[in-house]
Each structure stands twice: as structure tokens, then as C-alpha cells.
N, C-alpha and C positions, 0 to 999 in steps of 0.2 A: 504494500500500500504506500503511497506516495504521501508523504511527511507535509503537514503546514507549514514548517519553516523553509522546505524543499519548491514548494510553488510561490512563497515571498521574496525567498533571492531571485526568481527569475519573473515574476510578476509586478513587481516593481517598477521593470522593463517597460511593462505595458502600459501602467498608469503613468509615465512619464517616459514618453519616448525617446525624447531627445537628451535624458540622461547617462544612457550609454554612449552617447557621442561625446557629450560631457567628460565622460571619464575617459576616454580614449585617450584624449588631447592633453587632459590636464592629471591623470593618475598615472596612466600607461606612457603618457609623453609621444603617442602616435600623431602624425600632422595628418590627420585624417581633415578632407575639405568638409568647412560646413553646407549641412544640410536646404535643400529646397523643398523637402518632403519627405516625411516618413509616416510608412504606411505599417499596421499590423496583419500580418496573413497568417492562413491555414496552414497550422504547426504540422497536419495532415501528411505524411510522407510515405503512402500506403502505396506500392504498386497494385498491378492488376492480380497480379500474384498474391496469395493470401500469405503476405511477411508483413506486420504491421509495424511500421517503424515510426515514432514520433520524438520531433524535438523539443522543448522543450516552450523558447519562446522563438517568434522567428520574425524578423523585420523588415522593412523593404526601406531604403535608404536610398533618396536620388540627390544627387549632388551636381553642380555642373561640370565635372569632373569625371562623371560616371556614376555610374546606379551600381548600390551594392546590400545585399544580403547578409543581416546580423542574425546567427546562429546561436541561441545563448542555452547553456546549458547549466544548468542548477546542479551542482555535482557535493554530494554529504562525502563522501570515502573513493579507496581509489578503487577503480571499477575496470580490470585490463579487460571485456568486451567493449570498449570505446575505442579500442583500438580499433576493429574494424566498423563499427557503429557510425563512429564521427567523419571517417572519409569519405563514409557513403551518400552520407549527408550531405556532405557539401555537393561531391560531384553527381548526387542528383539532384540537388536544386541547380546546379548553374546549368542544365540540362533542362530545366524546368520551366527557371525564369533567363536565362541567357544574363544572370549580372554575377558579380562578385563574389562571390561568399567569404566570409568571415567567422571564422569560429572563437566564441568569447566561452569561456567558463565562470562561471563565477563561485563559491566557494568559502565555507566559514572554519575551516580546518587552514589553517599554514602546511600540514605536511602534504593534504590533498591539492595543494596550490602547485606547492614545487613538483607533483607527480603529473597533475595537468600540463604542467608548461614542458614538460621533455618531449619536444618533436617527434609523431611518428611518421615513422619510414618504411617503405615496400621498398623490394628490390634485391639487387645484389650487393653486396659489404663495400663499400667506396662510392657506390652509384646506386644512389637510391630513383626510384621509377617513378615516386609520389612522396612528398612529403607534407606533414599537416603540421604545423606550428600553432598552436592554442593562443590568443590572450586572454591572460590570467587576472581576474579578480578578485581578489583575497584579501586576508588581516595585514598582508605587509606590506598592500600600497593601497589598501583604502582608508581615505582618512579616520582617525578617530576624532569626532566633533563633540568638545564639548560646551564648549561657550552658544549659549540661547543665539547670542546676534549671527554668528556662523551657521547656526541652524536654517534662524529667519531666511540669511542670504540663499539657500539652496535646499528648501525640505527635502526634495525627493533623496539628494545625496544622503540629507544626515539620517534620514529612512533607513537607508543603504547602511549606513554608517552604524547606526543599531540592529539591524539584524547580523554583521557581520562582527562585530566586536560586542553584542552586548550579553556578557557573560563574567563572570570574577567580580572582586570588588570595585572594578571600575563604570560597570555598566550603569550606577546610580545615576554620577553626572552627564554619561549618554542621554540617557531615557528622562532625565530633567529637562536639559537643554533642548530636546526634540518636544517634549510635552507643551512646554510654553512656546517653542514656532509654532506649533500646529493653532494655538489661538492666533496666530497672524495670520490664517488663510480663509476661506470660504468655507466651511462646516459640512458639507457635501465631502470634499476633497477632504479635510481633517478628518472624515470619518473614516474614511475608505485607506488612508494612510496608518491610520492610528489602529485598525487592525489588521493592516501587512505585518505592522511591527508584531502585535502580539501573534497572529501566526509563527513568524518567523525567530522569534525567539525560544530556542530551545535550553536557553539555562533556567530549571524552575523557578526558582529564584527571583531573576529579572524579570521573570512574566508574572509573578507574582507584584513587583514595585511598579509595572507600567499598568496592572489591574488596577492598584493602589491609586497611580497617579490620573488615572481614565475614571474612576468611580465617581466622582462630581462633573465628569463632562457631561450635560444631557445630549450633546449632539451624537457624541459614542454610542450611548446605551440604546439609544432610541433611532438608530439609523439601521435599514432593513441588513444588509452586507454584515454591522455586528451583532443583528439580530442571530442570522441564520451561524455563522460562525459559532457562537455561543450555545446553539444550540447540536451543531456538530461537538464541539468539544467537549459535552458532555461522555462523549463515546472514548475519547483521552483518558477518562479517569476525574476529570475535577467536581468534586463533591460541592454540586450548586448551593448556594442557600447557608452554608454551615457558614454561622457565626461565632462558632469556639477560633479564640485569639484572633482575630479579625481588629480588635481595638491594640493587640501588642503588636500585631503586623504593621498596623500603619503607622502606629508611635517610632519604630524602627525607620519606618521611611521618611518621618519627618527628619529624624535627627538623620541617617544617611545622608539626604538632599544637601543639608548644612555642611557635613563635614565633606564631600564630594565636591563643595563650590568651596573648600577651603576659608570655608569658614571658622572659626575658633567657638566651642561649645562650650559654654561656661556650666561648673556643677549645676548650678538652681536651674540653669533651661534647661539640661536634660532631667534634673529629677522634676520639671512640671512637666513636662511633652511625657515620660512615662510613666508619671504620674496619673494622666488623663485618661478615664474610661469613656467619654464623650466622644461620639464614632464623628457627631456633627465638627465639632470643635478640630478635632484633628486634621479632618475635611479642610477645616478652614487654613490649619496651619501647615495643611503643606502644600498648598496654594501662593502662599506667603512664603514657605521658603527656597521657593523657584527664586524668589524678586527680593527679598532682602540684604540689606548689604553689611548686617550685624544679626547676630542668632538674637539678641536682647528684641531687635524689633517684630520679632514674630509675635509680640503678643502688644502690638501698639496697637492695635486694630481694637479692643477688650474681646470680651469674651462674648460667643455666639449665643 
């Protein structure tokens, strides 16, 4: 079965098309020409033959330069049937469509990155007959965004940027600073971003702190896309509804946000933040501690 976080590295693609061009230029350092159009096509790679072959996202890219084919492939482990998978790919789409093809991995393991990018070869040892060169998208050259204003400048990347790094004790200030860009956009679009990310994150953990930090969005809860998600997920395992430590989970996440924005936590704020059973009030403070520029001011606001 094909993993949620498996169709947010390469669905991301979709809802922001022109951010793999993005990254080409400015991650990968490719001078790839800008775009005049980009189209999403039939991932469909089925001959007449019953071999059912599909990619994963597939794009169509016209440039004045030439028109070319983004082949993106969402890859969790290393997979040696991509060896013959991915060639086939390409050379039957530029058979298909007569343009370019490009094959992109992209990637939230480092060691499945450096396994993607080794060139496969047909042929004889010196002279190879076909060669397929991968680029690679990975932990070691996609940014890690965490300042809110970098967010703002480019959601779709720092999107990117949280499913591929949010994991360990650094994913707080990720998943902060993406939270508060997403109230800078259109609520439609923040909805539909805001659960690529929680698809796409497979550290429990983090998907627990971007639950946390989504739970006073009404645009999230109430938008059909994380309606049905949430209701797929309950087939994951997550136990809807339970309220045991719900109020210590999020006291956790206030003071995380703080110390994540290097903040300095003084004793009395963290023993009132853990102090707090008030599910509302915590609500409020760590809403506040996305934007504060002193842990002391998180409770300038008084109390809810």
C-alpha cells in the first residue's frame, strides 16, 4: 500500500507546479530555462500489453527552449527494480510525447538520496548503450526553513521543506514557521497544504505538534480534503477522540515552539504553561508563541 507521506513528497509537485522548476535552479543549481507552461498529465504508463507501469507525478514543461517532461518519483528506500522501471519510463514517454524527459527523485532518507543519484547504465563495461542520471531531492540540499518570513517568501518550498526534514528535535521550529505562513495565504490553498504536510510526515511525533498547531485552524478542520484524510487515517491507527494527555501534549508544544525560536524559558513560564489544564488557554498560547519575541509575553494577552 502506498504510504501518505509517499504521495506528499511527490504531490506537492502538483499543487505547485512551478516549484520543481524552482528547485532545479536554485537547490540543484540546474540552469534549466524558465517556464511558458506547465501542464499536469496522465501518470498512466500502461501499454496495450497488460504491464501496468505508473509514475508517480508526471509534468509537461514548455519553455522557449524546448518542451520537457518532469518525471518525479517519490522514493521511501532503495528499490534496485528502478533500475529497469525508470528507463522505461523515460524512453517511453519521449516516444509518447516527442519532449524531454527528466527524471527527479525526491526523497526523505539521505542514504536513499545518495542511492538514487548513482547513474544507471546498460551496456558493455566502458561503453555504456543508455544511461539515466537521476536528480536528486533530499535532506542534503533541500532547505531547512525555519524562520516564519522565509516561509511566507515561498510556502510551497517550506511545505517541501517539512515533509522532508520534519523529524528529530528540530522539526518544532519547521512546523512553527510553516504554520504561521500558511495564515498568509488564501485558506483554500492553506488547507490543502496544511494536510500535504501532515500526510507527509512520518515522524509520530511531528505529526503529533502540527495536529497541535492545526487544532484552532477552523479553515483545516472544516475543509472537505482534511475532512476525508482524517477520516482515512483513522485506518493508520490514530485513536480519534481520546482526550487522555491531550492538555500535556500541547503544554509540550507551547514551550517546544519557544525554545525552537530560541527563545530563553524562564522557570515561572514553564511551570504556568505546565501548569495549565485549560485545553482553550493553551490554544491561545501557542498561537502567541509562533509571534513573541520574549517567552514573558505569552501571557500579555491575560487569560482566555
Amino acid at each position: 500500500m502506498v504510504s501518505s507521506s509517499h504521495e506528499a513528497m511527490h504531490r506537492i509537485f502538483q499543487k505547485d507546479t512551478a516549484l520543481l522548476v524552482r528547485s532545479l535552479q536554485r537547490l540543484l543549481h540546474v540552469p534549466f530555462p524558465e517556464p511558458r507552461d506547465i501542464m499536469t498529465l496522465d501518470v498512466d504508463l500502461t501499454e496495450i500489453e497488460p504491464v501496468e507501469r505508473r509514475c508517480d507525478t508526471l509534468l509537461r514543461v514548455d519553455t522557449d527552449d524546448g518542451n520537457y517532461l518532469f518525471v518525479i518519483e517519490s522514493q521511501g528506500k532503495k528499490d534496485e527494480s528502478k533500475r529497469g522501471s525508470w528507463p522505461y519510463y523515460l524512453s517511453y514517454l519521449y516516444e509518447k510525447y516527442h519532449c524531454e524527459p527528466v527524471l527527479i527523485v525526491v526523497t526523505q532518507s539521505a542514504a536513499t538520496a545518495r542511492w538514487a543519484a548513482k547513474p544507471i547504465q546498460f551496456g558493455l563495461p566502458g561503453w555504456s548503450s543508455l544511461t539515466v542520471r537521476p536528480l536528486v531531492l533530499g535532506p542534503d540540499n533541500v532547505p531547512v526553513i525555519t524562520d516564519r518570513h522565509e516561509a511566507e517568501r515561498d510556502v510551497p518550498l517550506a511545505v517541501f521543506s517539512a515533509i522532508t526534514h520534519g523529524k528529530g528535535s528540530g522539526s518544532t521550529a519547521i512546523l512553527g514557521a510553516l504554520a504561521a505562513a500558511l495564515e498568509t495565504i488564501d485558506t483554500n490553498s492553506a488547507a490543502v497544504f496544511a494536510q500535504l504536510t501532515r500526510s507527509g510526515l512520518v515522524d509520530p511525533r511531528a505529526r503529533e505538534i502540527w495536529e497541535e498547531l492545526m487544532m484552532s485552524t477552523k479553515y483545516f478542520f472544516d475543509h472537505p480534503f482534511a475532512v476525508k484524510e482524517r477520516e482515512d487515517g483513522r485506518e493508520e491507527g490514530r485513536e480519534e477522540g481520546r482526550e487522555e494527555g491531550r492538555v500535556e501534549d500541547r503544554a509540550e508544544v507551547v514551550l517546544e515552539i519557544l525554545e525552537a525560536r530560541e527563545l530563553s524559558v524562564p522557570p515561572s513560564v514553564r511551570e504556568r504553561v505546565s501548569a495549565c489544564t485549560d485545553m482553550e488557554q493553551l490554544k491561545v498560547w501557542t498561537h502567541r508563541a509562533l509571534r513573541v519575541t520574549d517567552a514573558a509575553e505569552l501571557f500579555d494577552g491575560g487569560e482566555v
